[in-house]
C-alpha positions in Angstrom: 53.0 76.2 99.7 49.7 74.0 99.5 49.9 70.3 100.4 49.6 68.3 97.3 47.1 65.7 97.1 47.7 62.2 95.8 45.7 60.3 94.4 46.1 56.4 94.2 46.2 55.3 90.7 45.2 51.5 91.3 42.0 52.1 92.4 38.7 51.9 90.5 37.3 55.4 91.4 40.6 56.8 90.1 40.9 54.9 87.3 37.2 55.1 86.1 37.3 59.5 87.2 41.1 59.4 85.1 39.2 57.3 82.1 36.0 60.1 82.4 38.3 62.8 81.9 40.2 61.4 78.7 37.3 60.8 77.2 35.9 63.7 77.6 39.5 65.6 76.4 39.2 63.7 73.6 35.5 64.7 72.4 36.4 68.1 73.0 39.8 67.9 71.0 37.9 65.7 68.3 35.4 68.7 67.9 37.8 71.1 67.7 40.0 69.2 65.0 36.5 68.6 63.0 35.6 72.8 63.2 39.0 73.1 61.9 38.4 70.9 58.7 35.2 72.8 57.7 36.4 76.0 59.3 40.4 75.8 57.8 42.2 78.5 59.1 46.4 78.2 57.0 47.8 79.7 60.3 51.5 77.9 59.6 51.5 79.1 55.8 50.6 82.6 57.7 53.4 82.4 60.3 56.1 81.7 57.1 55.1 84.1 54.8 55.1 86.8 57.4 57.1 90.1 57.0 60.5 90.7 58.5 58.8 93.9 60.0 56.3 91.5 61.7 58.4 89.0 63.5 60.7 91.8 64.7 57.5 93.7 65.9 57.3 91.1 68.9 54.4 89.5 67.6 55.8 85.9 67.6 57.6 87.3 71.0 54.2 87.8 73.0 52.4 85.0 72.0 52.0 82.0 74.2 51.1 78.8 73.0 49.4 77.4 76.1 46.9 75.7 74.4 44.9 75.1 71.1 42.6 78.0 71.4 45.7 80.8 71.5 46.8 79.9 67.9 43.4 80.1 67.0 42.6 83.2 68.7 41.0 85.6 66.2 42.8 88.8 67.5 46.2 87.3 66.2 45.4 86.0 62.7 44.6 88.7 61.5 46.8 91.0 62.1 49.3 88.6 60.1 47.0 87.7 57.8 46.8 91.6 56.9 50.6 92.0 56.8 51.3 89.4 54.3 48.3 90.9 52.0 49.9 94.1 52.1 53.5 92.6 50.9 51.7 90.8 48.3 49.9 93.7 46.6 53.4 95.9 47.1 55.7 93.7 45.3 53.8 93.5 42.2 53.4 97.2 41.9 57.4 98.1 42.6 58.1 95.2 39.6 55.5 97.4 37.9 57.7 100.7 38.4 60.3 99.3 37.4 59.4 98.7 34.2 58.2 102.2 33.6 61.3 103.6 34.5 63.2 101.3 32.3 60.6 102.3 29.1 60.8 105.9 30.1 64.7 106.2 30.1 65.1 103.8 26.7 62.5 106.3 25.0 64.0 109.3 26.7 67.6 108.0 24.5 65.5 107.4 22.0 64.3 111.0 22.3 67.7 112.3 22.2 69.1 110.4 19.2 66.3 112.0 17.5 67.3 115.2 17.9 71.2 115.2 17.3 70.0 113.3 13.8 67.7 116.4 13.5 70.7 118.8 14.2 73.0 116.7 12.0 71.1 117.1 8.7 71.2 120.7 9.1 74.7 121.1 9.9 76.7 122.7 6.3 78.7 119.3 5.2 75.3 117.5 5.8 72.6 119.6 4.3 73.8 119.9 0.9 72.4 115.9 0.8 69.1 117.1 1.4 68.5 119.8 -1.2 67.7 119.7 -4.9 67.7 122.0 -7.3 65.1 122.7 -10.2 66.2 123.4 -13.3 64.1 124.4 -16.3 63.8 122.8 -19.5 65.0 126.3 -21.5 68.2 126.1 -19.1 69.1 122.8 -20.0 68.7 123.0 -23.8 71.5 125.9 -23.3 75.4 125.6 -23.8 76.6 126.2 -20.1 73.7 123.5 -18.8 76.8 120.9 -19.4 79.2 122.6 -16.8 76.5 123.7 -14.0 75.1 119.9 -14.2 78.7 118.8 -13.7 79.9 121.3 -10.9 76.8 119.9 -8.6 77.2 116.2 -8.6 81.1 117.0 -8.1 79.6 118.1 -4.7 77.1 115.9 -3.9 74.0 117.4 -5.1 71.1 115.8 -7.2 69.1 118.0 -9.6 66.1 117.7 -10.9 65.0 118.7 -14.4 61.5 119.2 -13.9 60.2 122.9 -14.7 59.3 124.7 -11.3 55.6 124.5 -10.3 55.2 128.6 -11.5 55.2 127.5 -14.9 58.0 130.0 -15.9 60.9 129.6 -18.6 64.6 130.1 -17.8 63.8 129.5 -13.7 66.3 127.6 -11.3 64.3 126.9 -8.0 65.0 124.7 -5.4 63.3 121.7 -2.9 64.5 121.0 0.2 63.8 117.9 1.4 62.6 117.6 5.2 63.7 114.6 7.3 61.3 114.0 10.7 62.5 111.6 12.8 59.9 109.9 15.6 60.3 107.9 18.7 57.7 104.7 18.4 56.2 103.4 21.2 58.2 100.2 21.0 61.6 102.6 21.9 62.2 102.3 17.9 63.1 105.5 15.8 60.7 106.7 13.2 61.9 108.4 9.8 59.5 109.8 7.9 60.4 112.2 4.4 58.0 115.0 3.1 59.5 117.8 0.5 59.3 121.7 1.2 59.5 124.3 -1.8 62.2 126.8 -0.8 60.6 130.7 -1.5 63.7 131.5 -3.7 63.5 131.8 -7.4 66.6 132.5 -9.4 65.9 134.0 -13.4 68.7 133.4 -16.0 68.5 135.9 -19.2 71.2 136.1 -21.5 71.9 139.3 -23.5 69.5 138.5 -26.1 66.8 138.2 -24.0 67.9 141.2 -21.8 68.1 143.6 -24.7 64.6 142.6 -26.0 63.5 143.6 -22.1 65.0 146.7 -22.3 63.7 147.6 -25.6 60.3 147.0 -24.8 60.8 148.6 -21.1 59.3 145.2 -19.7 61.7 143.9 -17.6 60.3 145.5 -14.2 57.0 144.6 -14.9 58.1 140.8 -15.7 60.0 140.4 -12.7 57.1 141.7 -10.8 54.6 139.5 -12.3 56.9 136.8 -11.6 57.3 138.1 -7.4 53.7 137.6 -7.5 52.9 134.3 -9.0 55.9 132.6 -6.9 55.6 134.5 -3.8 59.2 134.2 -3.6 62.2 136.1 -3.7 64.1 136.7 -6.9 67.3 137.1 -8.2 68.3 137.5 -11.5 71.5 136.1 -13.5 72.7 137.6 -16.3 74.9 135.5 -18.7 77.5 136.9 -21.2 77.6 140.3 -20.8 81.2 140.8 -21.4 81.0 139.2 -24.6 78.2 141.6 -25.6 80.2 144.5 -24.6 83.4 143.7 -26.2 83.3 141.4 -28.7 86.2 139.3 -29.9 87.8 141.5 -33.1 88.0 139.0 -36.2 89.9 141.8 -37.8 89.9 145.3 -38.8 87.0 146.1 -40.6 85.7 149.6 -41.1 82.1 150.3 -39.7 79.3 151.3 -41.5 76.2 153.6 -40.0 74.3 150.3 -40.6 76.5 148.6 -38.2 75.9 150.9 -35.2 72.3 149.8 -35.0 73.2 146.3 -34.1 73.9 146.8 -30.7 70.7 148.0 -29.2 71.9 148.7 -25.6 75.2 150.2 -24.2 76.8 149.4 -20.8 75.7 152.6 -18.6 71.7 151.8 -19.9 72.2 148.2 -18.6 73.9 149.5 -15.4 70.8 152.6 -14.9 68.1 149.6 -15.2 69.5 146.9 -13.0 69.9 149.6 -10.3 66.3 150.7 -10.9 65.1 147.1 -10.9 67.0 146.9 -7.6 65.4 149.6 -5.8 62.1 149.5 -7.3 61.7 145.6 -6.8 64.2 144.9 -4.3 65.7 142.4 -7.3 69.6 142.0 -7.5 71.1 141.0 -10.6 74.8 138.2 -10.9 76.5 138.3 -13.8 78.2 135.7 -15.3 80.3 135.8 -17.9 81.5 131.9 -18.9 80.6 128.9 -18.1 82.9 128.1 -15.3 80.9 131.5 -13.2 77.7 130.0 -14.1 78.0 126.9 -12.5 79.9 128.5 -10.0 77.2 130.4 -8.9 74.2 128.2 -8.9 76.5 126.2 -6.4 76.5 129.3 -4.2 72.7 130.0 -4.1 72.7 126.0 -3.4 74.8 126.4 -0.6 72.8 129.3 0.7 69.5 128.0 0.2 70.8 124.7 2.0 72.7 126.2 4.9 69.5 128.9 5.8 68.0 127.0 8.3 71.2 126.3 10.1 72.7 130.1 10.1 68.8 131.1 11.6 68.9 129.4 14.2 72.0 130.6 14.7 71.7 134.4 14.7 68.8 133.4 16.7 71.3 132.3 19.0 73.6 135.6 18.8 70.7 137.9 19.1 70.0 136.9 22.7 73.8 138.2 23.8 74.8 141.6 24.0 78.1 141.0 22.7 79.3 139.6 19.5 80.0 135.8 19.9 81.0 134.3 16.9 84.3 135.8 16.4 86.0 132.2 16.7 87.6 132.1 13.0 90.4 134.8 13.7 93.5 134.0 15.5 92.0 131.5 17.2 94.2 129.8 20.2 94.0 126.4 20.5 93.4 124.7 24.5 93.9 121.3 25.2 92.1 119.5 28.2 95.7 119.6 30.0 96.1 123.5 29.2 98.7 123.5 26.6 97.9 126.9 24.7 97.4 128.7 28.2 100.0 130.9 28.0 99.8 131.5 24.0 96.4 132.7 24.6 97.0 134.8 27.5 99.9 136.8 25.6 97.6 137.2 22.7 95.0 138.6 24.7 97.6 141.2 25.8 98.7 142.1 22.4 95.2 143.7 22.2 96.2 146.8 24.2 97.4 149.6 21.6 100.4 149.8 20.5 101.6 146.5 22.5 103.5 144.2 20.5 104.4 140.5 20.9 107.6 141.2 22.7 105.9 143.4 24.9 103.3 140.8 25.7 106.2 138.3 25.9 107.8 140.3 29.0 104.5 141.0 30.8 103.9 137.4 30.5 106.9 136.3 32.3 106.7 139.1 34.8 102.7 137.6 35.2 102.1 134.0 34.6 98.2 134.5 34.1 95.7 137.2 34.1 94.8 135.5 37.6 97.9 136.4 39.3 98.2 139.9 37.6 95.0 141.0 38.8 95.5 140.0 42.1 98.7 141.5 42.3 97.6 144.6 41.1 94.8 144.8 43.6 96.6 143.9 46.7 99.2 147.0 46.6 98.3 150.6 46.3 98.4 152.2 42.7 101.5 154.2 42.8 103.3 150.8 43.9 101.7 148.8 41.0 102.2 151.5 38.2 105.7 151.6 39.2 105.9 147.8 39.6 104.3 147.5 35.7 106.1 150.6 34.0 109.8 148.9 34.7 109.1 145.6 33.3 112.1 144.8 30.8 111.4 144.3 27.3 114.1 142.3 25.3 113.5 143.7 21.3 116.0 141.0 20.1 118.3 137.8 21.1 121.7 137.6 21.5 124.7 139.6 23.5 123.4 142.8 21.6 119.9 142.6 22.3 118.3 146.1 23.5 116.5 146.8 26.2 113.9 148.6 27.1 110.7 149.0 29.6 106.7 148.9 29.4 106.4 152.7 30.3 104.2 154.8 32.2 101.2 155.3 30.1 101.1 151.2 29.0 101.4 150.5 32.7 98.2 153.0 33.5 95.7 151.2 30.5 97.0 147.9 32.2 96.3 149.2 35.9 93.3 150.3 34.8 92.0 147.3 33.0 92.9 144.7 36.0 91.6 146.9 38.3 88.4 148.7 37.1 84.9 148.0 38.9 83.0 150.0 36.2 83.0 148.0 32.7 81.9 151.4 31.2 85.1 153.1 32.3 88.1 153.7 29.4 91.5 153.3 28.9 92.3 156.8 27.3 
């Protein structure tokens, strides 16, 4: 250890070196202080707004403040300086994220709205709201116009009594009218309306009419004049022609020749031309023979023409399969989410098998509680043991003390084996 010099405080070459040095401290501090005013550097606002990363980095850790020129030290700003710029321009771009993800995912429900709406209007209850059918001036001014006018705003359906744009008497055509719905930019759903002519074109003739076709051997070229113009498909309706045929006697009256000219056409002739219209035009003719059928079946082709778009895309649908899919009307079983129906529907499925009837299915059910446990049953024991197992399953054929008894049998319990047990799907039961 060095020897430490003292130094004697009350004396005048100490006191006036001591006062040198102070001063001088003081310049020197005083200059550094003034090139901090012009030359500012925020190194306490620096040190706060630093990053967590940054004071668990060691940065704070490593640096000594000995003196003055260490905090100012250019290799320490900055590195600081730089961390806190990087936060700064980070945090306004997550905020910015954030709000794209939120607009995204409103106009992505907005999006999906849009499209069950789209799938609703198309459905059969809704659709019918959306069509309108055209009927012709010549059709109203007839006595069954009352009746058809009625049945379709019975069920919900606005007509129109405009004349089709083909310029044609005694036509019933219809407009569908489109509903497009659009997702705005401000998230808000869009409607917009525009109208569609449907390429279907139904032609009403009474028997008047008809007879004077026939007579003239025009009626194929009119309906073909009329395919053309519309570019549509026809279909023509024929009103009254049991009346014509037979009718009503007012009393016995004895005929003359004379008489026997008035009725121009007979049954079979009508029957020979609407056939050849059929095949030569690919025309079909309705007959109606009252009032009640004629409205009846304008609200059929309504129907039809309304519910196209929807049974499309549905066959579109069935097309892809490679089995038939839409079975789902017939002896449906009903399931409920806690599996009530289970065991209806797996002893209907049974009853399939030939010749198996519902007490037959009724036994193999209680033997087997599920087509699960049957098919693992019948694959974990050899075939003679299953057939055998199967084929003596009890049948009960009614209730009571007197009931008769009897079993499955061999050749039910082979189609069963078989079934539950097959690896080729190709394979039959015979």
């Amino acid at each position: 250890m060095e020897p430490v010099e003292l130094v004697d405080l009350c004396s005048d070459d100490s006191r006036s070196s001591l006062h040198s040095s102070q001063n001088s401290e003081l310049e020197c501090g005083e200059s550094r202080w003034k090139d901090r005013m012009i030359h500012p550097k925020p190194i306490y606002s620096t040190l706060t707004g630093v990053s967590s990363e940054a004071s668990t980095s060691g940065i704070f850790s490593t640096c000594e403040f000995e003196n003055d020129n260490d905090v100012c030290s250019e290799n320490f700003e900055p590195e600081v300086r730089s961390k806190t710029n990087d936060k700064s321009k980070k945090a306004p771009k997550t905020r910015k994220n954030g709000a794209k993800s939120k607009t995204a995912s409103a106009e992505g429900k907005a999006l999906k709205k849009a499209m069950n709406e789209q799938k609703k209007i198309m459905k059969p209850g809704e659709c019918m709201k959306f069509i309108i059918p055209e009927i012709s001036s010549t059709i109203l001014d007839k006595p069954f116009a009352t009746k058809v006018i009625e049945t379709l705003q019975s069920n919900g359906v606005k007509h129109s009594n405009v004349a089709p744009s083909i310029a044609f008497d005694n036509c019933i055509g219809w407009i569908r009218k489109n509903v497009k719905y659009s997702v705005e930019s401000n998230g808000q759903i869009s409607t917009d309306f525009d109208e569609e002519r449907e390429a279907f074109i139904v032609i009403v003739y009474d028997m008047s009419e008809m007879e004077n076709l026939l007579k003239t051997r025009t009626l194929n070229d009119s309906i073909r004049f009329l395919k053309e113009a519309s570019n549509s498909q026809i279909t023509v309706l024929l009103y009254g022609p049991k009346v014509y045929f037979n009718p009503p006697k007012a009393g016995r009256k004895r005929k003359s020749k004379g008489d026997s000219i008035n009725v121009k056409i007979c049954e079979n002739d009508l029957d020979y031309y609407l056939t050849k219209l059929l095949f030569e035009e690919s025309v079909s003719c309705v007959k109606a023979n009252n009032p009640e059928e004629f409205a009846q079946i304008i609200l059929q082709f309504t129907k039809a023409v309304a519910e196209a778009p929807y049974k499309k895309e549905k066959k579109s649908l069935d097309e892809k399969a490679d089995f038939y899919m839409r079975g789902d009307n017939k002896g449906c079983v009903k399931v409920n989410k806690e599996g009530n129906g289970l065991l209806q529907l797996w002893c209907q499925t049974l009853t399939k098998f030939p010749l198996v009837s519902l007490e037959t299915a009724q036994a193999i059910c209680q033997r087997f509680k599920s087509p699960c446990v049957i098919s693992k049953t019948l694959n974990s024991i050899s075939a003679d043991e299953a057939l055998k197992i199967l084929a003596e399953i009890p049948v009960r054929r009614a209730a009571g003390p007197m009931a008769v008894t009897r079993r499955i049998g061999p050749e039910l319990a082979r189609k069963i084996y078989i079934y539950f047990t097959a690896t080729d799907g190709e394979q039959l039961l015979n």
